[in-house]
SEMAR-628955 format. One record per residue (C-alpha): residue in three letters; z, x, y. Coordinates in nm, 4 decimals. Each point is the difference from the previous one (the first is absolute). Layout:
BEGIN
+--------+----------+----------+----------+
| residu |       c3 |       c1 |       c2 |
+--------+----------+----------+----------+
|    ala |        Z |        X |        Y |
...
+--------+----------+----------+----------+
% end
This chain:
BEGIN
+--------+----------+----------+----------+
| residu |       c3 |       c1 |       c2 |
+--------+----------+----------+----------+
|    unk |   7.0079 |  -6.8307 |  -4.3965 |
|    unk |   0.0261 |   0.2156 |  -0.3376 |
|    unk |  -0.0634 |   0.3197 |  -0.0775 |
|    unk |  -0.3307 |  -0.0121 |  -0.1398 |
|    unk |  -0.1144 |  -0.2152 |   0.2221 |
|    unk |   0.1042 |   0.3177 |   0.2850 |
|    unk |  -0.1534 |   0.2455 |  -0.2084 |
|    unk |  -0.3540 |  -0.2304 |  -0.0066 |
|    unk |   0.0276 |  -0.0074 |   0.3715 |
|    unk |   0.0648 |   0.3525 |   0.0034 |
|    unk |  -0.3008 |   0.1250 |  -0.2533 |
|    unk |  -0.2254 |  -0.2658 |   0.1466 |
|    unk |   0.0727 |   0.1039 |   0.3724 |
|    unk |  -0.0422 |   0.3628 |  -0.1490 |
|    unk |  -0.3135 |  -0.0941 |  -0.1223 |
|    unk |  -0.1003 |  -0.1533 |   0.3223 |
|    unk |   0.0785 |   0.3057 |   0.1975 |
|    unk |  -0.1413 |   0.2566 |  -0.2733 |
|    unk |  -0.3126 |  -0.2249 |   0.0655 |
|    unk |  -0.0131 |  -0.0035 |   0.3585 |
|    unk |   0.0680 |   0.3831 |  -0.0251 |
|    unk |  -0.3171 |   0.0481 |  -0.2305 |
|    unk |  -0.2265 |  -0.1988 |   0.2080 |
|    unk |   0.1552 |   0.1856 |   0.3100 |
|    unk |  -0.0718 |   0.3287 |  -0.1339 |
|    unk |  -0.3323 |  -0.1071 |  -0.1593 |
|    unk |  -0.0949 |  -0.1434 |   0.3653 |
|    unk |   0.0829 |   0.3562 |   0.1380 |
|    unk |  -0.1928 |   0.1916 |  -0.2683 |
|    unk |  -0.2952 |  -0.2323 |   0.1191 |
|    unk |   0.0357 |   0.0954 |   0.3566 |
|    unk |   0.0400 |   0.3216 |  -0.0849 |
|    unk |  -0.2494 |   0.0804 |  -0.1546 |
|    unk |  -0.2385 |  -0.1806 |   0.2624 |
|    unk |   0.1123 |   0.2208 |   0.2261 |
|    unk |  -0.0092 |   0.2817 |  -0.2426 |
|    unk |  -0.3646 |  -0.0815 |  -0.0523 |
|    unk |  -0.0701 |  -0.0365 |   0.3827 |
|    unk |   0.1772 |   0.3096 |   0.0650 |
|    unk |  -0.2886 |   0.1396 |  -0.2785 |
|    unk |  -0.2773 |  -0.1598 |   0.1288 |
|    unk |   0.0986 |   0.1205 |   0.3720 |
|    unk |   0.0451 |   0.3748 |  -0.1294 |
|    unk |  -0.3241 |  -0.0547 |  -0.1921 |
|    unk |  -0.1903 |  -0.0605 |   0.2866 |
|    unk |   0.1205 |   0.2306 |   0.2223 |
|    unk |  -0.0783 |   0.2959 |  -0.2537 |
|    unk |  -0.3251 |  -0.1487 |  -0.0441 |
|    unk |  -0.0654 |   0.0439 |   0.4151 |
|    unk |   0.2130 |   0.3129 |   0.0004 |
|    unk |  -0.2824 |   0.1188 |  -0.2871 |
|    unk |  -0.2969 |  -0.1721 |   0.1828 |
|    unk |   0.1402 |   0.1847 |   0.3566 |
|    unk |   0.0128 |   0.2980 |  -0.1782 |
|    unk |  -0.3160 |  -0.0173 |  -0.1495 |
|    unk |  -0.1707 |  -0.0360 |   0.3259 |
|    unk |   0.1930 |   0.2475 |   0.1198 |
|    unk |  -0.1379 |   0.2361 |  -0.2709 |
|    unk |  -0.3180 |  -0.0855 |   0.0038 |
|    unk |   0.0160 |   0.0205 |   0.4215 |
|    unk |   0.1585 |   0.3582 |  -0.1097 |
|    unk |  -0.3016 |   0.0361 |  -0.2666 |
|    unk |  -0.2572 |  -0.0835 |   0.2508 |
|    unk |   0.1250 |   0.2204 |   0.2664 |
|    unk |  -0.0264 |   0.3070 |  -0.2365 |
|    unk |  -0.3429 |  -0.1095 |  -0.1073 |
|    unk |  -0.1039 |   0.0261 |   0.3528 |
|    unk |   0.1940 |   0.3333 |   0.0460 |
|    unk |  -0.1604 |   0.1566 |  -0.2940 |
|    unk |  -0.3376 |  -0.1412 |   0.1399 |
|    unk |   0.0414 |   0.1419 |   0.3235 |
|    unk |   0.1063 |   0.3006 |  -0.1054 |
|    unk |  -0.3079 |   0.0327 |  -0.2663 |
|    unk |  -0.1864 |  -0.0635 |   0.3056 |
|    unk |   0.1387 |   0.2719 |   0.2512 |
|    unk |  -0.0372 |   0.2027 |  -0.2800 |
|    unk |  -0.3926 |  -0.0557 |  -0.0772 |
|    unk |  -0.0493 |  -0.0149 |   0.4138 |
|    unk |   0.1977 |   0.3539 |  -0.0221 |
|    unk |  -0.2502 |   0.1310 |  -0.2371 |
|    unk |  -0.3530 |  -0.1038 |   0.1651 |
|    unk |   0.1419 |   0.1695 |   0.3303 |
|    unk |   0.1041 |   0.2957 |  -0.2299 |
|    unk |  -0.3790 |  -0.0190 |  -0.1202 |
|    unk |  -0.1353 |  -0.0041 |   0.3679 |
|    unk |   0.1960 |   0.2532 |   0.1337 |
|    unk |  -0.1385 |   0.2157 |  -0.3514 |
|    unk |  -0.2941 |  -0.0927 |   0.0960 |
|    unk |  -0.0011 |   0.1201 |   0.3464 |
|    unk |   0.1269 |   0.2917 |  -0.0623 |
|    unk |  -0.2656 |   0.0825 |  -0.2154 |
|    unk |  -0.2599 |  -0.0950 |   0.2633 |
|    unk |   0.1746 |   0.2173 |   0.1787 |
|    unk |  -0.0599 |   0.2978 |  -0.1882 |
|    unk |  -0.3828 |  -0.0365 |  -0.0410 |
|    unk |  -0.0469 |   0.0205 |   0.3919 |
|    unk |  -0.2299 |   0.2652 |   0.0669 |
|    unk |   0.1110 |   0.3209 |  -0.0194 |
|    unk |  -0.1319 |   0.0671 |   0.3742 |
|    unk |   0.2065 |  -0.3347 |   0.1030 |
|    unk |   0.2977 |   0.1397 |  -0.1961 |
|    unk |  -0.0434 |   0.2934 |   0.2359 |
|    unk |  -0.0122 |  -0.1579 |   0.2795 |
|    unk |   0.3260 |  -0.2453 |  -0.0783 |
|    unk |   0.2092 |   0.3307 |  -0.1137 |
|    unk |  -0.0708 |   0.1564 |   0.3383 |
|    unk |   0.1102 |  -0.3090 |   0.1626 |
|    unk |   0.2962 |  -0.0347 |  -0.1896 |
|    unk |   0.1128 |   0.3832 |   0.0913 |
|    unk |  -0.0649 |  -0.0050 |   0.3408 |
|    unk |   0.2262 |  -0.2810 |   0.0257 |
|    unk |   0.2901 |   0.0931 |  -0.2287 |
|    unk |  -0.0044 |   0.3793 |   0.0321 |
|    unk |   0.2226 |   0.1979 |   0.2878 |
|    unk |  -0.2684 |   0.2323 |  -0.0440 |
|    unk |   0.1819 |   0.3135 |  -0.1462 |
|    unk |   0.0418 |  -0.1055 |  -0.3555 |
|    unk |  -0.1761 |   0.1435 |  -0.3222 |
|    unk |  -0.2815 |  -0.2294 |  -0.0970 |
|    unk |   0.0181 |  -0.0424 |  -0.4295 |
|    unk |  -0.3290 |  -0.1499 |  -0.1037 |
|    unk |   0.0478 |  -0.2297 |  -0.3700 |
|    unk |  -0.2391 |   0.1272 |  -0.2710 |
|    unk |  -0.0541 |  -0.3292 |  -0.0936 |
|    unk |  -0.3142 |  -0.1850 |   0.1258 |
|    unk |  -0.0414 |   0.2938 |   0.2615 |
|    unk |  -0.3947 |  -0.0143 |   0.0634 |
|    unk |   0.0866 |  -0.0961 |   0.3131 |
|    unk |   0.1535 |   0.3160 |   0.0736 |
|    unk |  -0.2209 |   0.2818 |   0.1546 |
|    unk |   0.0552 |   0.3330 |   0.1919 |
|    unk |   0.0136 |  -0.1578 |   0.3276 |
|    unk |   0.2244 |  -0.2330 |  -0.0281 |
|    unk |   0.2989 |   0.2108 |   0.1141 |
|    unk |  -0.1650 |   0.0553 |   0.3421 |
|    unk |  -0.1377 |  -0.3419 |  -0.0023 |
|    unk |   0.3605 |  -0.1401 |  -0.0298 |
|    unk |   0.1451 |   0.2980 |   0.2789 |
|    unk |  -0.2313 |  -0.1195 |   0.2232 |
|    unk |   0.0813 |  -0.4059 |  -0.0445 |
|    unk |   0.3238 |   0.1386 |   0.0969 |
|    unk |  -0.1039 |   0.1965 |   0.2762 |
|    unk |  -0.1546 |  -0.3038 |   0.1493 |
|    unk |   0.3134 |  -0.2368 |  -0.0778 |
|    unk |   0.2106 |   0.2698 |   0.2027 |
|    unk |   0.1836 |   0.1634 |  -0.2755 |
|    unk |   0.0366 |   0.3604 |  -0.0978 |
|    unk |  -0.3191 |   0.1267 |  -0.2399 |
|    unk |   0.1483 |   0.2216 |  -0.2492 |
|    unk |  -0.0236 |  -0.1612 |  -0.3254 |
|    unk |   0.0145 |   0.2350 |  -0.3128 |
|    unk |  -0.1812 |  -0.0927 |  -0.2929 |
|    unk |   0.1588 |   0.0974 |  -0.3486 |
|    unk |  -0.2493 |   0.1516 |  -0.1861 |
|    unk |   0.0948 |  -0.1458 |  -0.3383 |
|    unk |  -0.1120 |  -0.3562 |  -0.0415 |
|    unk |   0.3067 |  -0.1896 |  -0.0958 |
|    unk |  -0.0614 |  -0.1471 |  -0.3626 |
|    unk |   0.0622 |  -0.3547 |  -0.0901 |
|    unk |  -0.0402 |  -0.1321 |   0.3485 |
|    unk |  -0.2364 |  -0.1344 |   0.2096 |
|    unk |  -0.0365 |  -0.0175 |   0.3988 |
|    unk |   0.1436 |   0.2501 |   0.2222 |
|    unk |   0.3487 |   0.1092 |   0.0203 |
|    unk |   0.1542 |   0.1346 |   0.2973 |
|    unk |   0.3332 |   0.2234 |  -0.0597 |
|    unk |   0.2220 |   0.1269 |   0.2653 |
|    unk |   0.3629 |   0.1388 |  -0.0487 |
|    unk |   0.0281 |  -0.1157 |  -0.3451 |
|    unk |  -0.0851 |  -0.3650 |   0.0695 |
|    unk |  -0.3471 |  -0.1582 |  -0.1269 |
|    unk |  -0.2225 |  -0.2700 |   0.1877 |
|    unk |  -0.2479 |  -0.1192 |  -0.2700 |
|    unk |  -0.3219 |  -0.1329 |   0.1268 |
|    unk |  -0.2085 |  -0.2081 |  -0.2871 |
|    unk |  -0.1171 |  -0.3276 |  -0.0752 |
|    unk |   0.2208 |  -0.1268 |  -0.1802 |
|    unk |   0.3132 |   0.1094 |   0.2119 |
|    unk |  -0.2112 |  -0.1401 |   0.2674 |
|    unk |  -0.0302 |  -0.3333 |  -0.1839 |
|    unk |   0.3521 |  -0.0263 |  -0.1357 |
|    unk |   0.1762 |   0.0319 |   0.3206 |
|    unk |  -0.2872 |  -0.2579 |   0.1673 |
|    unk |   0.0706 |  -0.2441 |  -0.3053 |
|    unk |   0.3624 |  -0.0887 |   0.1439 |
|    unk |  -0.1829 |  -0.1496 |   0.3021 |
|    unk |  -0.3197 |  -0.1012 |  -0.1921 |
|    unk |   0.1133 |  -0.1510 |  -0.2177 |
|    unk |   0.1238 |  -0.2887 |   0.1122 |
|    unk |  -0.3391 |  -0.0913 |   0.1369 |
|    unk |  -0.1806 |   0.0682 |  -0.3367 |
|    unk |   0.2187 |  -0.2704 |  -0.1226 |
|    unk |  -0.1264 |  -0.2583 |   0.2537 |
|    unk |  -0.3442 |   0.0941 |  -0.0178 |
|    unk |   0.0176 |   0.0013 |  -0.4331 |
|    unk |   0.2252 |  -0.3329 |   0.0001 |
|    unk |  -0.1073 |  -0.2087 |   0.2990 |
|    unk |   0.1086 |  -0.3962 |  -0.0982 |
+--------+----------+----------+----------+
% end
């Protein structure tokens, strides 16, 4: 065999492998890229649920603080009307009679009096308030078994209303609304049943 025949062999046998190489490689770039483009089709669609989940989840989220906001909006408006009833009662309260006013004030002495303090009268709504009164009240106490030796201050205290007992620098306040704000606590509970029965 000559040399050119050995250099044919060798260029076509190059060629050969140069071709098998290209058609390797071009095979590999195929499959490649298939799974390249599975790999983006796979990521693509689990964004796309990762985005739907967490859409749901924010509009789960969303809804939830819809209904918080609603419910609070509620409480809030149901927090008002009892507001309004207990305004209102209180202002029943203080167009009682005066003679029923009396009569309530003596009841409310005799029971939270020891019987030695000084009675303070409020010059506010005091028609109630007459010159009897003071025995009146020693007397409820008399008959409840305590001591009858109330003092009345002879100033009217301004700015209040009810009765106010002091004793040894400490104050018992006897009025309406004193009255009502310490009932509300237990009251109020049941306005809210009977205002927002379902």
């Amino acid at each position: 065999m000559d040399a050119q025949a050995i250099l044919t062999k060798i260029e076509q046998d190059a060629n050969d492998a140069a071709k098998r190489i290209q058609s390797d490689a071009e095979e590999k770039a195929k499959v490649m890229k298939l799974e390249a483009d599975a790999k983006v089709e796979t990521l693509e669609k689990t964004m796309l649920a990762q985005a739907e989940q967490e859409g749901v989840q924010m509009e789960e989220r969303m809804r939830r603080m819809a209904d918080l906001d609603g419910r609070k909006q509620m409480l809030r408006q149901k927090r008002e009307v009892i507001d309004e009833a207990f305004l209102m009662a209180k202002e029943k309260l203080y167009q009682t009679k005066p003679a029923e006013q009396r009569a309530f004030y003596l009841r409310q002495v005799a029971k939270c009096a020891d019987g030695d303090e000084t009675l303070i009268v409020g010059a506010d709504g005091a028609d109630w308030f007459d010159d009897g009164f003071t025995a009146d009240a020693d007397k409820a106490l008399e008959k409840a078994g305590k001591p009858s030796k109330l003092h009345l201050q002879a100033k009217q205290r301004k700015d209040c209303t009810g009765v106010v007992l002091a004793k040894n620098g400490a104050e018992i306040r006897i009025a309406f609304d004193t009255l009502l704000d310490e009932a509300r606590a237990d009251m109020e509970q049941l306005a809210a049943q009977t205002l927002f029965t379902q």
